[in-house]
DRENLOGU-448622 format. One record per residue: x negated, y negated, z negated of N, C-alpha, C in turn; chain; residue in three letters. Coordinates in Angstrom, 3 decimals, always signed. Example, Ala and Ser with C-alpha at 12.3 -4.5 7.8 and 13.67 -1.06 7.14 Angstrom:
2
n.u_n.v_n.w_ca.u_ca.v_ca.w_c.u_c.v_c.w_kette_rest
-13.190_+5.690_-7.800_-12.300_+4.500_-7.800_-13.200_+3.300_-7.800_A_ALA
-12.850_+2.250_-7.080_-13.670_+1.060_-7.140_-12.900_-0.030_-7.870_A_SER
***
This chain:
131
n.u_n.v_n.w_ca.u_ca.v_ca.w_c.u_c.v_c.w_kette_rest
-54.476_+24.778_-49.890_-53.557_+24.913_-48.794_-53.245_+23.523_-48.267_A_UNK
-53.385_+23.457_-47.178_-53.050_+22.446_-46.540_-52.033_+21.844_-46.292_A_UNK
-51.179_+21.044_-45.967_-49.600_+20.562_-45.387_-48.952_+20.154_-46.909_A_UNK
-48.095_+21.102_-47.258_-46.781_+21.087_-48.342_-47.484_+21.901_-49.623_A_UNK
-48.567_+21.949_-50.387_-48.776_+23.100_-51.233_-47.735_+23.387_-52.458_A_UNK
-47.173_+24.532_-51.901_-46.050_+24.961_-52.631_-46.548_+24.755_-54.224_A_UNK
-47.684_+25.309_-54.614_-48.062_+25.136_-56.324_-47.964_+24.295_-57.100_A_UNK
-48.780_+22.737_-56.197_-48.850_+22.134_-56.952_-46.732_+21.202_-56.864_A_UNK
-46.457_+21.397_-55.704_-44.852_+20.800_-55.608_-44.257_+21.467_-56.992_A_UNK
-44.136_+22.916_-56.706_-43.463_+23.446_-58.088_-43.620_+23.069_-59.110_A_UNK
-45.040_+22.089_-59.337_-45.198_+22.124_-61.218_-44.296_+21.199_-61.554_A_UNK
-43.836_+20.160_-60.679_-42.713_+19.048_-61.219_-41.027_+19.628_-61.220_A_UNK
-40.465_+19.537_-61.823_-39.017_+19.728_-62.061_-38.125_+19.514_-60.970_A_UNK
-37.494_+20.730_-60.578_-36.680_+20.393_-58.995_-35.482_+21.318_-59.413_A_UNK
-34.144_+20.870_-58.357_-33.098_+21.683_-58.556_-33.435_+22.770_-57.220_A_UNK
-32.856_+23.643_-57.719_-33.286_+24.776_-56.772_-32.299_+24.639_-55.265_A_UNK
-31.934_+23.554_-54.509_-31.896_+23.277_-53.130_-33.219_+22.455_-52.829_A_UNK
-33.754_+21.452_-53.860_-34.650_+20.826_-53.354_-36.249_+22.121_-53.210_A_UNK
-36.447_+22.800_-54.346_-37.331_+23.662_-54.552_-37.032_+24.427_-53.017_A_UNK
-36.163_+24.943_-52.587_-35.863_+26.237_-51.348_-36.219_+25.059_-49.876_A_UNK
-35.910_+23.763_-50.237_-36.248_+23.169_-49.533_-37.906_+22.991_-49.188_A_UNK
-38.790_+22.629_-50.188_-40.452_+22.541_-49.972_-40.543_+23.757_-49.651_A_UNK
-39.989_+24.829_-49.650_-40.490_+25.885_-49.656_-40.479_+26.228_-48.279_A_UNK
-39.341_+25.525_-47.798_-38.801_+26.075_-45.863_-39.966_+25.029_-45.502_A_UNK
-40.141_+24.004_-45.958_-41.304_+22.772_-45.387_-43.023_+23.825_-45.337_A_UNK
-43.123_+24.204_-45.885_-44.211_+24.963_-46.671_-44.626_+26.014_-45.570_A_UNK
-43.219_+27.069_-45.369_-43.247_+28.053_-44.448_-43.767_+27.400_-42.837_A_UNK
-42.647_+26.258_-42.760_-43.287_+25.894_-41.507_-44.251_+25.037_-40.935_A_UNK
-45.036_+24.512_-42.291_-46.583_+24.480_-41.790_-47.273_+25.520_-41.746_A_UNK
-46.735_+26.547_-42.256_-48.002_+27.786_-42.229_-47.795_+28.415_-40.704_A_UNK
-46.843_+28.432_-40.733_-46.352_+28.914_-38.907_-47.221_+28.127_-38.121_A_UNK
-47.225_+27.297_-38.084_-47.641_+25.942_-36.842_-49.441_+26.447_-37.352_A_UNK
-49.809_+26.712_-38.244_-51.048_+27.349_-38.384_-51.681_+28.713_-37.922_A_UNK
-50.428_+29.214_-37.552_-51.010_+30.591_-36.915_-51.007_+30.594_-35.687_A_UNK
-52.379_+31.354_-34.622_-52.313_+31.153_-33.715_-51.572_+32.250_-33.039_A_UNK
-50.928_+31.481_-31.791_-50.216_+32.031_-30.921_-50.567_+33.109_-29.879_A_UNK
-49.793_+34.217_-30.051_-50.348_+35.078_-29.383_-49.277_+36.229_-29.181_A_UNK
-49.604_+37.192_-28.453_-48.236_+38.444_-28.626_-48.118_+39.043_-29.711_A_UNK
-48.815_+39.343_-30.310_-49.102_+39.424_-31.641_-48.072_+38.896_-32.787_A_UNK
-48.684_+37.724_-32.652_-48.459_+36.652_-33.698_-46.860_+36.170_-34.183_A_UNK
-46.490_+35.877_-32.216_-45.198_+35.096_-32.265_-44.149_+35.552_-32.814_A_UNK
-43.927_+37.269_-32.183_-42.827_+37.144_-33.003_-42.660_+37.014_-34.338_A_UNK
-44.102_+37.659_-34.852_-44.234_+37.386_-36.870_-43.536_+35.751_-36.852_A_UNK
-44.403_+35.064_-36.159_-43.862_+33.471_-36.418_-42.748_+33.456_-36.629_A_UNK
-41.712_+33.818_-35.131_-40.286_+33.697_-35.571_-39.713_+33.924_-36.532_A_UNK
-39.772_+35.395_-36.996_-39.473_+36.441_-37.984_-39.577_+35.351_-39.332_A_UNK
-40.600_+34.754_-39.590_-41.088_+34.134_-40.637_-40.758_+33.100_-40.809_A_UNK
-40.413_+32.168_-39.777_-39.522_+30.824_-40.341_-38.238_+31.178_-40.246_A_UNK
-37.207_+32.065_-39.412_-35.833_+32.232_-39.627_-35.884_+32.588_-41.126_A_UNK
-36.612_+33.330_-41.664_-35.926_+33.955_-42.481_-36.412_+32.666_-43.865_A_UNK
-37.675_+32.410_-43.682_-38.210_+31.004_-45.044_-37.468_+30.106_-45.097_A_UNK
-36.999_+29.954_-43.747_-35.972_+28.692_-43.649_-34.652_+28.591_-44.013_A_UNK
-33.843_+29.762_-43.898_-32.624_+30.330_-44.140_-32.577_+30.866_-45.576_A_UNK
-33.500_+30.497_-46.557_-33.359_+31.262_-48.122_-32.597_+29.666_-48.559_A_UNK
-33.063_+28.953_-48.169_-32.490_+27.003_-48.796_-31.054_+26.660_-47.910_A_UNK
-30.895_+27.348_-46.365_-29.389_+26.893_-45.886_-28.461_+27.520_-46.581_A_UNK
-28.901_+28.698_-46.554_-27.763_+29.567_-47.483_-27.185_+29.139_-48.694_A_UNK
-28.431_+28.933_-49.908_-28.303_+28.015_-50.915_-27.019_+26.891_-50.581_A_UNK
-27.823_+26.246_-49.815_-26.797_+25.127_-49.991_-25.634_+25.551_-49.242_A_UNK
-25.236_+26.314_-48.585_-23.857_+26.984_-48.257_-23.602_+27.218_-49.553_A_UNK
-24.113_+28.048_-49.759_-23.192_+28.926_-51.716_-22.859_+28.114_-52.618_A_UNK
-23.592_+26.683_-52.708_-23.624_+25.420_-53.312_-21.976_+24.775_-52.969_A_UNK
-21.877_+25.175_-51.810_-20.287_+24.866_-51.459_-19.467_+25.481_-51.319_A_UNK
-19.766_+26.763_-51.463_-18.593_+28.031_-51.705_-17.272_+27.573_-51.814_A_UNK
-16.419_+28.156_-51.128_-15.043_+27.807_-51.289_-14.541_+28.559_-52.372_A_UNK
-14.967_+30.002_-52.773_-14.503_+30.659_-53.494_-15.690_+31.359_-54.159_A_UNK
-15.635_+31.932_-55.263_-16.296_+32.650_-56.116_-17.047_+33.232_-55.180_A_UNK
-15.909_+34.823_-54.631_-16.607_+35.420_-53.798_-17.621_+35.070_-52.565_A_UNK
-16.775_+33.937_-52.178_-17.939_+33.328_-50.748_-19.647_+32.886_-51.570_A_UNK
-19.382_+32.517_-53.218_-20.097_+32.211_-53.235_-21.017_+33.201_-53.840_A_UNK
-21.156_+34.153_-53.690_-21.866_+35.548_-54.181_-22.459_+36.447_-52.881_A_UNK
-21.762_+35.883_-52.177_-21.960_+36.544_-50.661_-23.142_+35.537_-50.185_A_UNK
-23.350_+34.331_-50.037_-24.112_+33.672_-50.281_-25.139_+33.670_-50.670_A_UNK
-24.991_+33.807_-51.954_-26.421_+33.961_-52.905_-27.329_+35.292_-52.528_A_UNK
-26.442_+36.241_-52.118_-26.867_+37.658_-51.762_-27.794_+36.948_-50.206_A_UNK
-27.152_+36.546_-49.456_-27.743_+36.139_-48.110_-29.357_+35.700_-49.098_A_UNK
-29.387_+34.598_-49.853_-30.616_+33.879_-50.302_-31.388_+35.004_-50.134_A_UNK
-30.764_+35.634_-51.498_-31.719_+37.051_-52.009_-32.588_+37.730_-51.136_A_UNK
-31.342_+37.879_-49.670_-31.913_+39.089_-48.987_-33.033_+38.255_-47.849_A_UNK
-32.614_+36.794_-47.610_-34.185_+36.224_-46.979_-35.422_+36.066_-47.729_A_UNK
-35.111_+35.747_-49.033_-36.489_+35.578_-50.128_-37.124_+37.251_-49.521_A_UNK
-36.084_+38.492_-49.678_-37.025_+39.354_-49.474_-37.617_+39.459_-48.076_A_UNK
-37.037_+39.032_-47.165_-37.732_+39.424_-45.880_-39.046_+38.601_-45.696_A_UNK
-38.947_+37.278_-46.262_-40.125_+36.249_-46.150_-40.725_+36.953_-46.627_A_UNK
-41.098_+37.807_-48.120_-41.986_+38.247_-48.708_-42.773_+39.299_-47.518_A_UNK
-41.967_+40.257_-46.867_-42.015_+40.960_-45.741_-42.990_+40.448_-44.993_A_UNK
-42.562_+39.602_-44.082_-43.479_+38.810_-43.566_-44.136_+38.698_-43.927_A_UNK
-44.702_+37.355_-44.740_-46.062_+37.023_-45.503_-46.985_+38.154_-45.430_A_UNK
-46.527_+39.185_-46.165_-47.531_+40.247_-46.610_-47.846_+40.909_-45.078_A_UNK
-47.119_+40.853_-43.998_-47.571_+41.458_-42.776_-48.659_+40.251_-41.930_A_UNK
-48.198_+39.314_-42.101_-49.269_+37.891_-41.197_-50.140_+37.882_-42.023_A_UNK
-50.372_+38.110_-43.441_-51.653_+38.307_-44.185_-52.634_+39.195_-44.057_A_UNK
-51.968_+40.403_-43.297_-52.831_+42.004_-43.162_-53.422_+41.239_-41.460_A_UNK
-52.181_+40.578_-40.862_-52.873_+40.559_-39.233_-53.823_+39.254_-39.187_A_UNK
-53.844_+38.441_-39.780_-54.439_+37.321_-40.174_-55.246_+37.276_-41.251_A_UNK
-56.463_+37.660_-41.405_-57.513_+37.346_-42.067_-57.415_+35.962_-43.161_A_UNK
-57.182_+35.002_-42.114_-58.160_+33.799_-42.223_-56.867_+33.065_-42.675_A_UNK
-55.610_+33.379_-42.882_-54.572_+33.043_-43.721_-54.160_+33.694_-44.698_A_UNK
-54.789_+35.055_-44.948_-54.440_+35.902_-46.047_-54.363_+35.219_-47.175_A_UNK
-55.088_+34.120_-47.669_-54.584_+33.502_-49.092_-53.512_+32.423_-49.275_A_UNK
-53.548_+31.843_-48.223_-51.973_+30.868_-48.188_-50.911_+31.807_-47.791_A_UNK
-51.177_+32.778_-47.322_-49.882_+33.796_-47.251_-49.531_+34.454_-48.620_A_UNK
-50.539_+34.807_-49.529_-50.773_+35.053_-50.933_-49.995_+34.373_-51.446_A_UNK
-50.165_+32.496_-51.541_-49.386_+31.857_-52.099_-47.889_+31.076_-52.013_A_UNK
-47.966_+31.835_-50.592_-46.329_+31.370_-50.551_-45.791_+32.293_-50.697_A_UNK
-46.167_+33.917_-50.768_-45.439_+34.996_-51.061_-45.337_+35.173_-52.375_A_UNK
-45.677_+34.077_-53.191_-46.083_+34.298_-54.773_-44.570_+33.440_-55.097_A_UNK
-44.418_+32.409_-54.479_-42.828_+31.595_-54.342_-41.598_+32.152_-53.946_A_UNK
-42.296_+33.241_-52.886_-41.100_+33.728_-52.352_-40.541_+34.634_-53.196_A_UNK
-41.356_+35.464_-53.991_-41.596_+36.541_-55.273_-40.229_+35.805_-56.111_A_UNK
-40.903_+34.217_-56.334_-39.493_+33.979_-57.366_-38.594_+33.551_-56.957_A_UNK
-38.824_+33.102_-55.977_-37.711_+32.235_-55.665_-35.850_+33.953_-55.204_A_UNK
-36.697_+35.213_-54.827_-36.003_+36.477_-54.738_-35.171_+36.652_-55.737_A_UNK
-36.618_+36.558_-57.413_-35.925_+37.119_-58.599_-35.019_+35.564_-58.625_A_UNK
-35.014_+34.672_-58.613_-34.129_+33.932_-59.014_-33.033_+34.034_-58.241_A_UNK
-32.876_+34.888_-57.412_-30.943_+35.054_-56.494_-30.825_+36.188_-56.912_A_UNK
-31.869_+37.212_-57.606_-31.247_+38.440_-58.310_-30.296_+37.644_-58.856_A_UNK
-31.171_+37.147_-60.483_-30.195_+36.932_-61.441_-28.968_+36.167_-61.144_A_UNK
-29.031_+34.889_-59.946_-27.890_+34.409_-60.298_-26.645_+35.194_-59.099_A_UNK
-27.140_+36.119_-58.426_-26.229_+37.006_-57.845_-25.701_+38.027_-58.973_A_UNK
-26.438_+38.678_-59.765_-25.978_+39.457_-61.460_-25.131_+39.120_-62.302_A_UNK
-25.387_+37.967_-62.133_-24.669_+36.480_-63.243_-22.961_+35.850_-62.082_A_UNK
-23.414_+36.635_-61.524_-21.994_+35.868_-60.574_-21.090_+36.626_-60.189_A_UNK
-20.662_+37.432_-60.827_-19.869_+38.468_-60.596_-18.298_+37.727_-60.385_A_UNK
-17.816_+38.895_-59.672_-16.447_+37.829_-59.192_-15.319_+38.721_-59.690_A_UNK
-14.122_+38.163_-59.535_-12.928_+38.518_-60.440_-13.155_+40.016_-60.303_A_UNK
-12.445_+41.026_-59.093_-12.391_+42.307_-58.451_-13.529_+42.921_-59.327_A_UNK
-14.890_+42.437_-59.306_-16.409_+43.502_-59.923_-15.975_+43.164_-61.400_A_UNK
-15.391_+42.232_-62.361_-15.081_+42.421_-63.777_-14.202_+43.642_-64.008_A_UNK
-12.895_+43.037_-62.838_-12.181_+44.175_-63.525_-12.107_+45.831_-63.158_A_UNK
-13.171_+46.169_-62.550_-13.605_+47.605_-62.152_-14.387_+48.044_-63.603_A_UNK
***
């Protein structure tokens, strides 16, 4: 993969704003790789709002004012990791000739999802204990 390759970035040790970060870098070289078309564009859009917005959020929740803001947050991550995956797997079916770098950033996006499961699971706020 060309530009940012998410694989080999991941093998070194990152905190997970910098990790959500290569990852929004990552997304939007693959965008700037697909060609433009009626087709295409709106996938494009679709696909960097949402790759890009799994790392702002992060670092919003990173500053949470409160527990809760910061669970609401993490949920936002969660729910872009899944839409990127969304994507990917749709610009991979319409795009041939990117189907395997779409493979491998949907393989990031895969964890980078399960990792706002757990710490959305793990973050339960006062109100969800005491129910």
């Amino acid at each position: 993969m060309r530009g940012i390759d998410v694989s080999t970035e991941k093998t070194r040790q990152f905190d997970l704003e910098e990790r959500t970060a290569v990852f929004a870098r990552a997304i939007v070289a693959f965008a700037r790789k697909m060609k433009q078309n009626p087709v295409n564009n709106p996938m494009i859009t679709q696909l960097v709002k949402a790759g890009t917005s799994v790392g702002a959020n992060y670092c919003e929740a990173d500053d949470g004012i409160s527990r809760k803001d910061f669970r609401f947050k993490i949920g936002l991550c969660k729910k872009e990791a899944r839409e990127t995956k969304y994507w990917l797997r749709i610009i991979g079916s319409a795009n041939e000739e990117l189907k395997l770098e779409a493979r491998e950033l949907w393989k990031e996006a895969k964890e980078l999802h399960l990792i706002f499961v757990a710490i959305f699971r793990n973050s339960k706020t006062a109100s969800d204990i005491s129910h």
